[in-house]
ZAVEXBA-733041 format. One record per residue: residue number from 1; residue in one letter; y, x, z of N, C-alpha, C in turn. Coordinates in steps of 0.05 Angstrom, whole numbers, always signed. Each point is the difference from the previous one (the first is absolute). Example, Ala and Ser with C-alpha at 12.3 -4.5 7.8 and 13.67 -1.06 7.14 Angstrom:
(1,a,(-114,+264,+156),(+24,-18,+0),(+24,+18,+0))
(2,s,(+21,-7,-14),(+24,+16,+1),(+22,-15,+14))
***
This chain:
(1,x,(-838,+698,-815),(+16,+2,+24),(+24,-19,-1))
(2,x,(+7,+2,-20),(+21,-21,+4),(+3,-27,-9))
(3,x,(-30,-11,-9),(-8,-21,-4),(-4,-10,+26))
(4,x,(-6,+14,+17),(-13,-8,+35),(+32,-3,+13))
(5,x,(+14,+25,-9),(+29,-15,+8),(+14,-23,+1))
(6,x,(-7,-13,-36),(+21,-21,-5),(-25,-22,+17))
(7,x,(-26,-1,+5),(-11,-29,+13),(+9,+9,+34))
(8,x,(+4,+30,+5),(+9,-6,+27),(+32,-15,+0))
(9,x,(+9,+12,-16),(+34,-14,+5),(+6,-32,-4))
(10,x,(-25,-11,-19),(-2,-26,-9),(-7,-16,+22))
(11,x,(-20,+7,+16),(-16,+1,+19),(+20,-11,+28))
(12,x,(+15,+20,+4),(+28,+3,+24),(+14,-20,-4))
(13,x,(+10,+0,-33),(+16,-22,-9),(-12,-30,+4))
(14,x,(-22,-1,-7),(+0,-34,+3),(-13,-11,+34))
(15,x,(-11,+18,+19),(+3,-4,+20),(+33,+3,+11))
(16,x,(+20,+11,-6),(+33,-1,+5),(+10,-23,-14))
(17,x,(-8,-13,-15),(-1,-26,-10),(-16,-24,+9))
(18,x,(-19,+6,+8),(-17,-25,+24),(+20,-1,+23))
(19,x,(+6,+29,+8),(+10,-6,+20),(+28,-26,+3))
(20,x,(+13,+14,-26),(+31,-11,-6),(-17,-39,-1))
(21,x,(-4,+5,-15),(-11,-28,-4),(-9,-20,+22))
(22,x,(-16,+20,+19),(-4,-18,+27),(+29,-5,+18))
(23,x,(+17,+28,+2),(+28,-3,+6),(+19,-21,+1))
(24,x,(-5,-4,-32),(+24,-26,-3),(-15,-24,+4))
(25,x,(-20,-11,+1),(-15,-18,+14),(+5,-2,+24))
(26,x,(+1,+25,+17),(+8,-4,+24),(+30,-16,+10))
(27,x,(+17,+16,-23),(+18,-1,+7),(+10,-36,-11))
(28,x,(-6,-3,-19),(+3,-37,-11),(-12,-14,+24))
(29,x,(-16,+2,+20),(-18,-5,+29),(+28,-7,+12))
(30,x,(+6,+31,+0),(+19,+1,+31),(+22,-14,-7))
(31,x,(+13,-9,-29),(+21,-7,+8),(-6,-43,-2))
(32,x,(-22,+6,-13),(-14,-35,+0),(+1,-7,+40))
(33,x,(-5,+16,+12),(-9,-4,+25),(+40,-8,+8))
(34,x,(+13,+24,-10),(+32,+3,+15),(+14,-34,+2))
(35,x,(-8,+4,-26),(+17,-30,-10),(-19,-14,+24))
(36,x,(-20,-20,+4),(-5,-5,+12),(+8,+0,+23))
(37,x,(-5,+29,+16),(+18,-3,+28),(+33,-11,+3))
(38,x,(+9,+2,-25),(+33,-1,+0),(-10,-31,-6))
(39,x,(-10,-12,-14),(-4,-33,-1),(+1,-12,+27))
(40,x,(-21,+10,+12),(-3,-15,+23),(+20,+14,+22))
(41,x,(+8,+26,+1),(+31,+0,+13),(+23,-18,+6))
(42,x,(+6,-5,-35),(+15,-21,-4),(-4,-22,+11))
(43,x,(-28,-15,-3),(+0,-25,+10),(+3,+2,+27))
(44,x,(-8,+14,+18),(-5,+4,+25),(+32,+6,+9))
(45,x,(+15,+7,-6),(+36,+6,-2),(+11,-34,-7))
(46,x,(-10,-6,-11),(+9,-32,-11),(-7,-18,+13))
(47,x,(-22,-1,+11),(-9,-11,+23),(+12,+1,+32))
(48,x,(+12,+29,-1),(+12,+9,+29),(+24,-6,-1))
(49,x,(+17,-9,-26),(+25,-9,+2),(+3,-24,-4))
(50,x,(-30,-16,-6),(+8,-27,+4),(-8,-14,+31))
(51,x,(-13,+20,+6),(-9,-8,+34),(+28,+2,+18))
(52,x,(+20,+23,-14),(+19,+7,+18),(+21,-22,-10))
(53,x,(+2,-5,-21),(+21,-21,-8),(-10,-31,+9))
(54,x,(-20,-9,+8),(-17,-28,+13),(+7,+5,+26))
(55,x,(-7,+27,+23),(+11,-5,+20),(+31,-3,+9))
(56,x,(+11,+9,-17),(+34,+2,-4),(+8,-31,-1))
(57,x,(-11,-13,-17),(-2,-31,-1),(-5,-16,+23))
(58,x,(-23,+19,+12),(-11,-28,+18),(+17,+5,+23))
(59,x,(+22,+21,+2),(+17,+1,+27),(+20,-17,-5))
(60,x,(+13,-15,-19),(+17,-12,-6),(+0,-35,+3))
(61,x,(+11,-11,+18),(+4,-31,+1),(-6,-11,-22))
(62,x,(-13,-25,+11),(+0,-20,-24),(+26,-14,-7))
(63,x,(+3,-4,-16),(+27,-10,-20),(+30,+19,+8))
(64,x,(-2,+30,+12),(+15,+9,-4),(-1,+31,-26))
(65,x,(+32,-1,-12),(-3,+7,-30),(-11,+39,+9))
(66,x,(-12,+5,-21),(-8,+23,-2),(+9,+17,-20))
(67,x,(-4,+28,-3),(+16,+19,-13),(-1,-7,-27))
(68,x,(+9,-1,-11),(+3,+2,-39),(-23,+16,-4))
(69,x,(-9,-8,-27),(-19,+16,-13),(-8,-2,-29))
(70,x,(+20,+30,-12),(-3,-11,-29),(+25,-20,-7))
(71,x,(+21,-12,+14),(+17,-11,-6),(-11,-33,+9))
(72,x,(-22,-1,+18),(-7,-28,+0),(+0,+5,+24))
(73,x,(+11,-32,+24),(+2,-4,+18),(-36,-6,+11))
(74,x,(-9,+3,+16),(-23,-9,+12),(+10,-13,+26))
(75,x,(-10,-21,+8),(-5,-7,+26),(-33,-4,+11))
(76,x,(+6,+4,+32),(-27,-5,+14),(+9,-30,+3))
(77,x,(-32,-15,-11),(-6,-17,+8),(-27,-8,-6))
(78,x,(-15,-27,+10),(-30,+3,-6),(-7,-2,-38))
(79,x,(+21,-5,-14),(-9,-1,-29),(+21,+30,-13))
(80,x,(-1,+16,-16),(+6,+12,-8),(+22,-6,-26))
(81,x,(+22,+12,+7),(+20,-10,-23),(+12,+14,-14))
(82,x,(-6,+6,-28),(+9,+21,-19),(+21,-15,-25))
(83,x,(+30,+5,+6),(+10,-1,-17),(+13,-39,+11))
(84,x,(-3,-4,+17),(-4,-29,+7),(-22,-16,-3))
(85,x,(-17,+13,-20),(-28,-19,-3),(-15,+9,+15))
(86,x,(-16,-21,+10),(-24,-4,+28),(-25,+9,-12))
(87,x,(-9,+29,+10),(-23,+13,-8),(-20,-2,+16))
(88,x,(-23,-10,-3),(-29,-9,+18),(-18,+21,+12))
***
């Protein structure tokens, strides 16, 4: 009788251990997937603030000076100028 015990309790135990085991599988899943959504969050946020900072640009005259940024002057004009040097 209590040989039938210890293979029932053994028994419980390593199905409560499949289980655990499929668990954290799951769970290494869900957070492989999280990152992911927060990746492409990010980019999609990085993207929406460079769309909003391009239109901000394109309302501004050509060759008149525009806000500081970072401590560097920008102006609109058709070549881009960082720092005084002519960027293409």
């Amino acid at each position: 009788m209590r040989a039938a015990r210890l293979i029932g309790v053994s028994t419980t135990f390593a199905a409560r251990q499949e289980d655990l085991d499929q668990t954290q599988q799951e769970v290494v899943r869900m957070i492989a997937r999280l990152r992911q959504v927060a990746t492409r969050a990010e980019a999609a946020s990085d993207l929406a603030e460079a769309e909003v900072a391009l239109r901000s640009l394109s309302r501004i005259p050509a060759g008149k000076a525009m806000p500081r940024c970072k401590g560097r002057l920008w102006l609109a004009s058709p070549t881009l100028l960082v720092d005084g040097v002519s960027v293409k």
